[in-house]
N, C-alpha and C positions, 0 to 999 in steps of 0.2 A: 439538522439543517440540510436541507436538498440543492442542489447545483444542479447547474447547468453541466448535460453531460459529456460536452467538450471541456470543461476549463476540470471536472472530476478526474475526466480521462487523463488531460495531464498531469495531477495531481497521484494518480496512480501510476504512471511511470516514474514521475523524482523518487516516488515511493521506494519502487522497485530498483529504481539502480541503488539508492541509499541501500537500500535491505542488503545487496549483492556485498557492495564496499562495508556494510560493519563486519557482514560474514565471512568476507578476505579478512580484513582487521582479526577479527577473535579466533576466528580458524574452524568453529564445531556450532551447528547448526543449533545446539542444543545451549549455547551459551545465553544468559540471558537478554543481554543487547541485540541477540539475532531476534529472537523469540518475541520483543518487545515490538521490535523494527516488523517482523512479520504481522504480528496484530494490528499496527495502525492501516499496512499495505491491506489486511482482512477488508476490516472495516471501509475502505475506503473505495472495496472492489464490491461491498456491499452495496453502497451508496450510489458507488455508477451502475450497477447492477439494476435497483432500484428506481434510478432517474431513467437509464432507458426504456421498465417499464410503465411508466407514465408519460411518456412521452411519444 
């Protein structure tokens, strides 16, 4: 599903601060809640990636 790429963009920042705050929480970038947290920020930098170019 494609968005609009202001409302994607903010959606990859909550992204990213969450990704920061599990990686304080668990301590090791390699734990899998980081790992997890980083995949959806991927994907999500994909997306706006994507909307920008088509837009």
């Amino acid at each position: 599903m494609l968005m609009n790429p202001g409302v994607t963009l903010l959606r990859v920042e909550r992204a990213r601060k969450r990704m920061y705050q599990v990686q304080k929480k668990y301590g090791f970038l390699t734990h899998p809640k980081v790992i997890e947290q980083s995949m959806k920020l991927d994907e999500l930098l994909n997306q706006y990636q994507t909307c920008k170019m088509k837009s």
